[in-house]
LOKOL-928198 format. One record per residue (C-alpha): chain; residue in three letters; residue number from 1; x, y, z. Coordinates in steps of 0.001 Angstrom, whole numbers, plus 524288, in hexadecimal, padded with zeros to 5 digits. Example, Ala and Ser with C-alpha at 12.3 -4.5 7.8 and 13.67 -1.06 7.14 Angstrom:
ATOM  unit  code  pos      X      Y      Z
ATOM     A   ALA    1  8300C  7EE6C  81E78
ATOM     A   SER    2  83566  7FBDC  81BE4
//
This chain:
ATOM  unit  code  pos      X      Y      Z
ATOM     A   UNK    1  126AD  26DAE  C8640
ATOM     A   UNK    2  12435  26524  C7B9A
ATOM     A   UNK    3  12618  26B6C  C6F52
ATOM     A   UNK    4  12C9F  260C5  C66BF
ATOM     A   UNK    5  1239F  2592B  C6C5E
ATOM     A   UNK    6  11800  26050  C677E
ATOM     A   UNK    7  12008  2610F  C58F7
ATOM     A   UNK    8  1216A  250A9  C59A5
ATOM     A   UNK    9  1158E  24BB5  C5EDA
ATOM     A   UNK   10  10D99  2449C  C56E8
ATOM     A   UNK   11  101E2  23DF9  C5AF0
ATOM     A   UNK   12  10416  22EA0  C59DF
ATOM     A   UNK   13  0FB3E  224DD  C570F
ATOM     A   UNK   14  104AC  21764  C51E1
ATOM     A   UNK   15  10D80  213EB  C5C55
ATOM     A   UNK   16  11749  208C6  C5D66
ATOM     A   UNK   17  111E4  1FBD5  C61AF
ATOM     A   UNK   18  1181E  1FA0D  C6CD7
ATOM     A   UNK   19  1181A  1FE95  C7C6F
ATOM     A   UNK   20  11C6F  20875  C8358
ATOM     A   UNK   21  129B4  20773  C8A44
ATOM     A   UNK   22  129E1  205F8  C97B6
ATOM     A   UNK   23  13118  21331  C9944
ATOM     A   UNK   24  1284F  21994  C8E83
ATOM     A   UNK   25  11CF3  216D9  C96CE
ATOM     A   UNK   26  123A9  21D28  CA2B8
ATOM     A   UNK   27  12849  227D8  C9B6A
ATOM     A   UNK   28  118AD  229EF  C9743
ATOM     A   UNK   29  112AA  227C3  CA5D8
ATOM     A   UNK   30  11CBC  2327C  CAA63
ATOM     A   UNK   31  11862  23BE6  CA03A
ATOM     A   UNK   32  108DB  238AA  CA395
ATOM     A   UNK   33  10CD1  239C3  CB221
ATOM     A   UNK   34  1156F  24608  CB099
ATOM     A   UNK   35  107B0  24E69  CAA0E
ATOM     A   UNK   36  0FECC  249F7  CB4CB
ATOM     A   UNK   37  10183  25652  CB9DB
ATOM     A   UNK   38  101EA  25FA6  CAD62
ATOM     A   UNK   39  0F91F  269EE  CAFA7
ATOM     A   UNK   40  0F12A  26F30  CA168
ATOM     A   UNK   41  0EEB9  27C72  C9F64
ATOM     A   UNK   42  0E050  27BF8  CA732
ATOM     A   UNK   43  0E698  2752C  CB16C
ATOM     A   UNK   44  0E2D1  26754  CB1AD
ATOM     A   UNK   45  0EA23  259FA  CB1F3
ATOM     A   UNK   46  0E823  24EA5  CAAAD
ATOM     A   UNK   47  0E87B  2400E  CAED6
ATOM     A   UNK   48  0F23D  237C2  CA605
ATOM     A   UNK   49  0F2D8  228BB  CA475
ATOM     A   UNK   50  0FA1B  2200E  C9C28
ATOM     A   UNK   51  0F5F7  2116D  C96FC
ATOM     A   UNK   52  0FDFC  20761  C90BF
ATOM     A   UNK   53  0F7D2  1FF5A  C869F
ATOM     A   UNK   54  0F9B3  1F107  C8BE8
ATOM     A   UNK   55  0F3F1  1F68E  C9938
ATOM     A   UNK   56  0EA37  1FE88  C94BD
ATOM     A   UNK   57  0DBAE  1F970  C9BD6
ATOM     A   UNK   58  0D5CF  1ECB9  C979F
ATOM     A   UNK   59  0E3BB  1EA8C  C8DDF
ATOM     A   UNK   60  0DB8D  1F212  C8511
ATOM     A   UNK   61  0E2AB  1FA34  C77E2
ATOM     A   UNK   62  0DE59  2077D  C7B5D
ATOM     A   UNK   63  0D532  20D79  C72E6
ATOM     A   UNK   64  0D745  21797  C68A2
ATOM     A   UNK   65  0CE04  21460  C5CE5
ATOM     A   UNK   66  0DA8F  20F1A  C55E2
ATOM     A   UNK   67  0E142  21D3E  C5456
ATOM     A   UNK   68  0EE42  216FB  C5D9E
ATOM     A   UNK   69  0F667  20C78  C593B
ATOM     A   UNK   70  0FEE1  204D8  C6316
ATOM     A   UNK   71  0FF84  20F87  C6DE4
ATOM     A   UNK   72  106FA  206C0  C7A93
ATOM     A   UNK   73  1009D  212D6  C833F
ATOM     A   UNK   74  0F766  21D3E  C8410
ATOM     A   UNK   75  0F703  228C1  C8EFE
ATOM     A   UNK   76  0EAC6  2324D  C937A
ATOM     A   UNK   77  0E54C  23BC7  C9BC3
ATOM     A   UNK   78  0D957  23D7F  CA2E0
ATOM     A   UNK   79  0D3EA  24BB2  CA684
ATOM     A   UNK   80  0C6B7  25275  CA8E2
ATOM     A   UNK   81  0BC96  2545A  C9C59
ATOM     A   UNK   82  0BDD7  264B5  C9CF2
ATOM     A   UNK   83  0C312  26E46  C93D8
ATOM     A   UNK   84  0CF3E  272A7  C9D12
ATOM     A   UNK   85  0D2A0  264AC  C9E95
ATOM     A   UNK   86  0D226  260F7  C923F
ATOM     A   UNK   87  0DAF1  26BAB  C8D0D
ATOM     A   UNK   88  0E57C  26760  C997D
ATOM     A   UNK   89  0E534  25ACF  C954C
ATOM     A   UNK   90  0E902  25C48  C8738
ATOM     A   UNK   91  0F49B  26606  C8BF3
ATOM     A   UNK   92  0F8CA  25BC4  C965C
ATOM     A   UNK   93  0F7C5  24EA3  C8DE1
ATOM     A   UNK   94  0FBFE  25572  C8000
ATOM     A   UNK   95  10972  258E6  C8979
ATOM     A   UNK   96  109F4  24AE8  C8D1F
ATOM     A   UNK   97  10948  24703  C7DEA
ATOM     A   UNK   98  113B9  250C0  C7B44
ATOM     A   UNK   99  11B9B  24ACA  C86E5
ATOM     A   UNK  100  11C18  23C69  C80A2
ATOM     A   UNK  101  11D8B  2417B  C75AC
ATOM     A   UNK  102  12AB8  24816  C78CF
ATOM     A   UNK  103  12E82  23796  C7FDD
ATOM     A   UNK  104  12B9D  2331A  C714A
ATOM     A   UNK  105  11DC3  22BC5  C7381
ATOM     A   UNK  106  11183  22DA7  C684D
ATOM     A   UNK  107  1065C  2327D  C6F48
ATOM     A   UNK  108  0F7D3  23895  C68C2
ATOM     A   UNK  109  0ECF9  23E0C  C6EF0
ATOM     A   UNK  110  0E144  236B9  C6F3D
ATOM     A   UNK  111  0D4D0  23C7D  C72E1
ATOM     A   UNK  112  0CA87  2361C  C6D75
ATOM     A   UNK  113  0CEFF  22A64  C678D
ATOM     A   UNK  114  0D087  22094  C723A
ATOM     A   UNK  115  0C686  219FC  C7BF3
ATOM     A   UNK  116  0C5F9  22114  C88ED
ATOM     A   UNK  117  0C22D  214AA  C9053
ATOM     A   UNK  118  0CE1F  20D0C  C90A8
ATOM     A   UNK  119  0D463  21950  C9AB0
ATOM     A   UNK  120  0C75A  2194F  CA218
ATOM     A   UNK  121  0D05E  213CB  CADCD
ATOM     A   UNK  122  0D957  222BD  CACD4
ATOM     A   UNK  123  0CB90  22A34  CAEC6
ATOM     A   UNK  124  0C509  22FF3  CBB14
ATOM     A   UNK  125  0BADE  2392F  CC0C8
ATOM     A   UNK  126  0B98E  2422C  CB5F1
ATOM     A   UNK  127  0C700  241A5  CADC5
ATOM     A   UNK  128  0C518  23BE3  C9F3E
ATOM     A   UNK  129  0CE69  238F2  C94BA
ATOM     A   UNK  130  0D1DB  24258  C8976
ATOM     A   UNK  131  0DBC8  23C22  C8179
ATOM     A   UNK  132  0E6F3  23158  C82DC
ATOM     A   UNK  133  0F43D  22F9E  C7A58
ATOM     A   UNK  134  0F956  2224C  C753D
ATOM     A   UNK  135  105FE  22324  C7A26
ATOM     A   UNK  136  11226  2191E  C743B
ATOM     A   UNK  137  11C85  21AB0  C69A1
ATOM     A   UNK  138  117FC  21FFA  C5CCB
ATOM     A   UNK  139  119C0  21623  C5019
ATOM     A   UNK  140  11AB6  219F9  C429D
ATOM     A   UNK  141  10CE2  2213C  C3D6D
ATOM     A   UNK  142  1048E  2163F  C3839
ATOM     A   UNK  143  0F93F  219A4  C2D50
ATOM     A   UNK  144  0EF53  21ADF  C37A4
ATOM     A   UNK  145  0F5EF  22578  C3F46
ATOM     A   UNK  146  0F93A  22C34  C3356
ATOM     A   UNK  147  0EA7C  22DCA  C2E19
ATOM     A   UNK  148  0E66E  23170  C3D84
ATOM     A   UNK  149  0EFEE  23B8A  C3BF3
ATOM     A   UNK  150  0EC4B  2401F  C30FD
ATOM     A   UNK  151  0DDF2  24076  C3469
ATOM     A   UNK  152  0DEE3  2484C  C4021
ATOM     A   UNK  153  0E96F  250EB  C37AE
ATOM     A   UNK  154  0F31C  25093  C4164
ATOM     A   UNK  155  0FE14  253FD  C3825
ATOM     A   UNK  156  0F4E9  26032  C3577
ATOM     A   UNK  157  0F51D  269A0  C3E2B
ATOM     A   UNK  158  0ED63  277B4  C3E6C
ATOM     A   UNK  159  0F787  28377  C3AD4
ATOM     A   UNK  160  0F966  28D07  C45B5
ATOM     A   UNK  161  0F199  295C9  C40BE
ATOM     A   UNK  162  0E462  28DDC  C3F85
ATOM     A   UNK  163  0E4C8  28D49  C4FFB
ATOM     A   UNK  164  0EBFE  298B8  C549B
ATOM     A   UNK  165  0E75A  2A7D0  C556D
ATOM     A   UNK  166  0EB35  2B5BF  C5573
ATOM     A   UNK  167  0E212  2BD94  C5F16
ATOM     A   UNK  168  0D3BE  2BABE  C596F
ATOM     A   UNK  169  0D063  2AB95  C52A6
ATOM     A   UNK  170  0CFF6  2B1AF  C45C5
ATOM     A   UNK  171  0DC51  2B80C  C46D8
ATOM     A   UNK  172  0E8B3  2AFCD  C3E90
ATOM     A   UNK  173  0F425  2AA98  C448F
ATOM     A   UNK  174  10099  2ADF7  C3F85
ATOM     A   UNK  175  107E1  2A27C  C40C9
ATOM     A   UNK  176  11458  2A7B2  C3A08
ATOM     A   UNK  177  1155F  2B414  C418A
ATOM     A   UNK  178  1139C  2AFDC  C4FB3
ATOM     A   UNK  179  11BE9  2AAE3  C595A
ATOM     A   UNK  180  11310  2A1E9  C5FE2
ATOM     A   UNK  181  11303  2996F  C52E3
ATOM     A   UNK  182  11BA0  28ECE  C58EC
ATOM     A   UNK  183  11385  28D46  C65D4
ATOM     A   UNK  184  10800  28A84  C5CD7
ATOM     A   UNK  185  10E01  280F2  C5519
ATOM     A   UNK  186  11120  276BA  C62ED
ATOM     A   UNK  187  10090  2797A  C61BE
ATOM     A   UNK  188  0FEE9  27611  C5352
ATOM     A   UNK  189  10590  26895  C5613
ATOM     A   UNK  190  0FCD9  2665D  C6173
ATOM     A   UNK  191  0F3BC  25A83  C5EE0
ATOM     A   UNK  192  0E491  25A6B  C6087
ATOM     A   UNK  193  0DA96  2521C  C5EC2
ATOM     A   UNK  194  0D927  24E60  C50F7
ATOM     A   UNK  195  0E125  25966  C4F05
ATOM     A   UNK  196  0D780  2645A  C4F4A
ATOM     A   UNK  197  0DFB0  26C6B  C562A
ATOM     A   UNK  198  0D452  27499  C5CE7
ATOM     A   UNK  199  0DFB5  27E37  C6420
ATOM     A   UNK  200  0DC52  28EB3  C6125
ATOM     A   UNK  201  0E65C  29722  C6544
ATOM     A   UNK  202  0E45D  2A6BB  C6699
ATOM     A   UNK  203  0EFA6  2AEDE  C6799
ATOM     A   UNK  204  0EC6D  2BABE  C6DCC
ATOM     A   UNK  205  0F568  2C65A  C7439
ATOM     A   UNK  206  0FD11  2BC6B  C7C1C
ATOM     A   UNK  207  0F625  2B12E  C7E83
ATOM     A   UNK  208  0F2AB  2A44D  C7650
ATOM     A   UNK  209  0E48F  29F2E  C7891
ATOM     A   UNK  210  0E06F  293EF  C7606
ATOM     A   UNK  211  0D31C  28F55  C716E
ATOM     A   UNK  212  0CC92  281A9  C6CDF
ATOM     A   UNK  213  0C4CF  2808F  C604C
ATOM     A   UNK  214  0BDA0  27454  C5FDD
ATOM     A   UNK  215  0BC74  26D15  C54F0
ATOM     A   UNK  216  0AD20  26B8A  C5239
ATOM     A   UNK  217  0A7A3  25D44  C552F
ATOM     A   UNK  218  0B6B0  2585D  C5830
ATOM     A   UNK  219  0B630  24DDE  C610F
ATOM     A   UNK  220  0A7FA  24EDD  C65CC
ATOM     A   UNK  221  0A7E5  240BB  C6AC4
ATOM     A   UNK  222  0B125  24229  C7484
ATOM     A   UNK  223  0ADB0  24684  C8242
ATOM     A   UNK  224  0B738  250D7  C85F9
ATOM     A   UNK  225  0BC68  25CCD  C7CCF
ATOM     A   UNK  226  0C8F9  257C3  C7667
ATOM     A   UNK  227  0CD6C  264B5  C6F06
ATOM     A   UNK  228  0CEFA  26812  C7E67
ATOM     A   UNK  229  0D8AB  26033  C7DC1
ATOM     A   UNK  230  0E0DF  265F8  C7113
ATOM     A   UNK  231  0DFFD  2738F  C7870
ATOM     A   UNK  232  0E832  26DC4  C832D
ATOM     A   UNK  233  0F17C  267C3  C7AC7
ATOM     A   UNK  234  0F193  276DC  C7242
ATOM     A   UNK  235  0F534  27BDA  C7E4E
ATOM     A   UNK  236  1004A  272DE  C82C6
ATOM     A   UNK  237  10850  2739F  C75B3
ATOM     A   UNK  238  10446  282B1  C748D
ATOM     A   UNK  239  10C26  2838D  C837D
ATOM     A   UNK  240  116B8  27A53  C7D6B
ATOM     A   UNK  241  117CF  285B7  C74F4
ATOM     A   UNK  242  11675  28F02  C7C6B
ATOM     A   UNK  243  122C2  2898E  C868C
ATOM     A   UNK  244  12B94  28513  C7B60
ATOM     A   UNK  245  12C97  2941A  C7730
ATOM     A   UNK  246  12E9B  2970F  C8520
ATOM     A   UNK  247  12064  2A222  C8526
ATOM     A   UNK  248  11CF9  2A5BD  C9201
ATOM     A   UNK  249  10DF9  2A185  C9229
ATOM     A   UNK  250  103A7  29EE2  C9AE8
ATOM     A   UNK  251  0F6C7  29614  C9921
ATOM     A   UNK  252  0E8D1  29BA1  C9D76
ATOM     A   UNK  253  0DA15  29B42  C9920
ATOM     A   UNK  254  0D70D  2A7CD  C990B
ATOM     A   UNK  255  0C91A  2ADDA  C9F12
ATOM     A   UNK  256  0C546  2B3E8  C9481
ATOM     A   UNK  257  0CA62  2AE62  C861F
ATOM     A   UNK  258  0C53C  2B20C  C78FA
ATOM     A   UNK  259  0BB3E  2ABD1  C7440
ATOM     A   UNK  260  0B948  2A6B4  C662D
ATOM     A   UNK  261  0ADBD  29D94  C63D2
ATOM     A   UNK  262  0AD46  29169  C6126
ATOM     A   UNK  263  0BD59  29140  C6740
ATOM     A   UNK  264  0BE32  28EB0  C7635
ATOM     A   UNK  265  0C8BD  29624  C7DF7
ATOM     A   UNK  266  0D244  28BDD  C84A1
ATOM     A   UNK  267  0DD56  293A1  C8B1F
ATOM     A   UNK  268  0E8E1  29BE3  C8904
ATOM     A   UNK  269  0F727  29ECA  C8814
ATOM     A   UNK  270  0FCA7  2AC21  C8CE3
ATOM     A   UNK  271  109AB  2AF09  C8824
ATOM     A   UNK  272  112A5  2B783  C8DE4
ATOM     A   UNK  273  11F2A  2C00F  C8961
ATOM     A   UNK  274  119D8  2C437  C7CF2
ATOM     A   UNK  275  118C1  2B7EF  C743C
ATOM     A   UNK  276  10BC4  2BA0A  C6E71
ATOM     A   UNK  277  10D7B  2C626  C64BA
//
């Protein structure tokens, strides 16, 4: 899995002015035609593409309100507008990001911060478009990327104990004095939109449950749940985790999951051989 990938990445908004290689952008096709076929945890697919800035439709600059700076490429996915979906596809295309990230390309997620209609051509029946990456070779941070970082604090990151639970929601995590600290840091270096970092975890007899608690008014504009999307991307690095300390798991949503208002219940991790103490 990618573990020192998760450690390195670092979402990229300068890049060098100048193309992509010829064997860069075969080496990125293959890795968008390679996950047509990853499966997320509810089962779905989605439907990569990749565009090249000098063909993109019309010759036009893609659009992204001025937050990417000479990006030669940018990739996406289309899927369906539901919950299960929209979890899969932040699993599938946050293990794509991690998978150019380990070839040496700057990538970001972009959710809603470019125009939609210039990959109107990638869309059918009912699929839409979640997010898209700039994809190219990262250049040195300019001032502007700097202050975006630091606005969506993405060098500040919640500690493990403001998302993740013993037993009941009000009961502390011990960071220091359990083993599963390590799996739960690959999560704490997940990225999110704006960084809100909207992943819950409950740790109870041996499972790990996951839950979603929305930021209020986040995001209101857009048509489609986007913290649906951090849960998928929770849940790939928490299984990076998960495999890199070789724990026997299994994923399932479970029929009948506590509930704790105003949290929603997203699925969980059942662990086997005795790691959860």
């Amino acid at each position: 899995m990618f573990i020192e990938e998760i450690e390195q990445r670092l979402s990229v908004r300068t890049y060098q002015n100048k193309s992509l290689n010829h064997d860069d952008e075969l080496k990125i096709n293959d890795i968008l035609d390679q996950n047509k076929n990853c499966i997320g945890p509810f089962g779905s697919l989605i439907h990569p593409f990749f565009v090249v800035e000098n063909t993109a439709k019309s010759q036009e600059k893609i659009g992204t309100y001025g937050f990417i700076k000479n990006a030669p490429a940018f990739f996406g996915a289309t899927t369906k507008n539901s919950k299960n979906e929209l979890v899969d596809f932040g699993y599938i295309f946050e293990k794509i990001i991690l998978e150019l990230t380990q070839h040496h390309f700057g990538t970001v997620w972009l959710g809603g911060t470019f125009h939609r209609s210039q990959f109107s051509h990638f869309i059918s029946n009912d699929l839409f478009i979640p997010a898209i990456s700039p994809v190219g070779y990262e250049d040195s941070k300019s001032m502007t990327e700097k202050i975006v970082r630091i606005a969506a604090k993405s060098d500040r990151r919640k500690k493990i104990n403001e998302f993740v639970f013993m037993n009941r929601f009000s009961d502390a995590y011990r960071e220091n004095n359990h083993h599963l600290s390590q799996i739960f840091k690959y999560v704490q270096l997940a990225p999110s939109a704006s960084n809100k970092q909207p992943w819950r975890f409950l740790i109870e007899d041996n499972q790990i449950h996951l839950y979603l608690e929305r930021t209020p008014k986040y995001a209101e504009k857009l048509s489609f749940d986007i913290q649906y999307l951090d849960m998928g991307i929770a849940i790939y690095h928490l299984e990076c985790g998960m495999i890199d300390l070789k724990i026997d798991y299994e994923i399932k949503v479970l029929n009948n999951p506590y509930i704790y208002h105003p949290l929603e219940y997203i699925i969980s991790f059942t662990l086997h051989e005795g790691f959860i103490s």
